[in-house]
N, C-alpha and C positions, 0 to 999 in steps of 0.2 A: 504494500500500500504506500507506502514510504516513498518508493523508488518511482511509482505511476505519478505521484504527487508533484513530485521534482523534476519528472521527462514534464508533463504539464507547466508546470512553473515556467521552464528554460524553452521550451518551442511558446511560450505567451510573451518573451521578454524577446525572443529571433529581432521581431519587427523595429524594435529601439535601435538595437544594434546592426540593423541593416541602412541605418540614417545615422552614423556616424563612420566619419573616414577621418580619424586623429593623422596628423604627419608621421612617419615613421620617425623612428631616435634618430636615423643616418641624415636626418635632412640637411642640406648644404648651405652653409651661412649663404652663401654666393646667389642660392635661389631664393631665399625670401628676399635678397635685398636687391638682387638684378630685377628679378620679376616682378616683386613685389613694392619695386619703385611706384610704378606706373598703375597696379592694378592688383586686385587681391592676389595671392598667390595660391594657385589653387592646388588642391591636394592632384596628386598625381595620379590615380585613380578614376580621375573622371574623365578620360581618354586613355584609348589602348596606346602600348607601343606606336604602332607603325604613323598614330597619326601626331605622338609627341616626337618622333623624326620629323617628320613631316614641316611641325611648328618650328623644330630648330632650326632647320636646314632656311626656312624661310624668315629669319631674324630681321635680315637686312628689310625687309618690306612686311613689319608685323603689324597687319591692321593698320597702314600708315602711318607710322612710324617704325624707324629705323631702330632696332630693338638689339644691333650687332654687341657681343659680350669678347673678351680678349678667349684668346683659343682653349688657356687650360679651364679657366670658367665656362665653357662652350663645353668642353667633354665633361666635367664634374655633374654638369646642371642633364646634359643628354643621359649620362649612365645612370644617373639617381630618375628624373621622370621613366626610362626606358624600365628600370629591374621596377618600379613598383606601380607600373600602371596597370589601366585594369583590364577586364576581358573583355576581348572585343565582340563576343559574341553574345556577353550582357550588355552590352554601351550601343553598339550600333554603329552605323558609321556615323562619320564627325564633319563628311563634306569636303570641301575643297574653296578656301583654306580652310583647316580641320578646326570647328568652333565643339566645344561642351554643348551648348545651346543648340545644335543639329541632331544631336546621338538620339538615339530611340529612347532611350533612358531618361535623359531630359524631359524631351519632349512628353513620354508616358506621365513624367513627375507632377508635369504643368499645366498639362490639357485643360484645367478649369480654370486656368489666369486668362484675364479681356485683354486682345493684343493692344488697347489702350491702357494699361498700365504699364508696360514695359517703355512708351513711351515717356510717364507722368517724372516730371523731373526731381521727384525724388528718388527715383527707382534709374531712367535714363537706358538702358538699356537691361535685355536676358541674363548677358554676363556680370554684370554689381548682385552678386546672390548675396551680397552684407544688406542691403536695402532689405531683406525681406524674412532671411536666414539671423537671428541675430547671432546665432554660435560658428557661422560657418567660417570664418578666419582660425578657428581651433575645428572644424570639420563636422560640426553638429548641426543638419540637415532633417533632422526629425520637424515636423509636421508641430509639435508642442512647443517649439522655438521661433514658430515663424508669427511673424505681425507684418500682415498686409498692410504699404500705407495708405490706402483708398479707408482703412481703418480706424485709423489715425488720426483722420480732420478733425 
């Protein structure tokens, strides 16, 4: 009885833990403060592999601006998004150039958002998930953390 109770308990708690993606310990000073100049730094996880190649290789032209990093900071920031990204066969593709905001995963996330809030200038675009997420600069995306600002007036 004990033991039914507990498999119960831990498949009731999956769903929490399926809404948090913490940075790994390895995380590279180099990427919070390269990437994280300009824009949240997002956990690595929310793009496969191939499409965080994809991102690097396209530095020089990221989303207009010139996003170039000196070459040993180019391989630190590539090896660390490459070993802890996610599956691409949960994520989906990411497009061309590869956005979070294209994946199937996203998309599934947000289906109830009015494509007029992504515009509303608190929020400004898909990719500011701090507007909306308040834990997600520490990777906490649960659904109990979020405040909508249309909410908020």
């Amino acid at each position: 009885m004990k033991s039914i109770s507990l498999a119960l308990l831990l498949a009731m708690s999956l769903p929490v833990f399926a809404d948090r993606m913490p940075f790994p310990t390895d995380t590279p000073t180099s990427y919070r403060e390269e990437c994280g100049s300009c824009h949240m730094a997002f956990q690595p996880g929310l793009l496969a592999a191939p499409d965080w190649q994809r991102t690097m290789r396209q530095l020089p032209q990221h989303f207009g601006t010139d996003a170039t990093v000196d070459h040993k900071k180019w391989q630190e920031i590539s090896h660390f998004l490459e070993s802890h990204a996610g599956k691409a066969d949960k994520l989906g593709a990411a497009g061309e150039p590869p956005r979070i905001t294209r994946t199937a995963r996203f998309v599934r996330k947000h289906h109830e958002i009015a494509p007029a809030l992504w515009k509303d200038a608190r929020v400004k675009s898909a990719a500011n998930c701090e507007a909306c997420h308040r834990g997600a600069v520490d990777g906490r995306y649960s659904e109990h953390d979020i405040v909508i600002p249309e909410l908020r007036r």
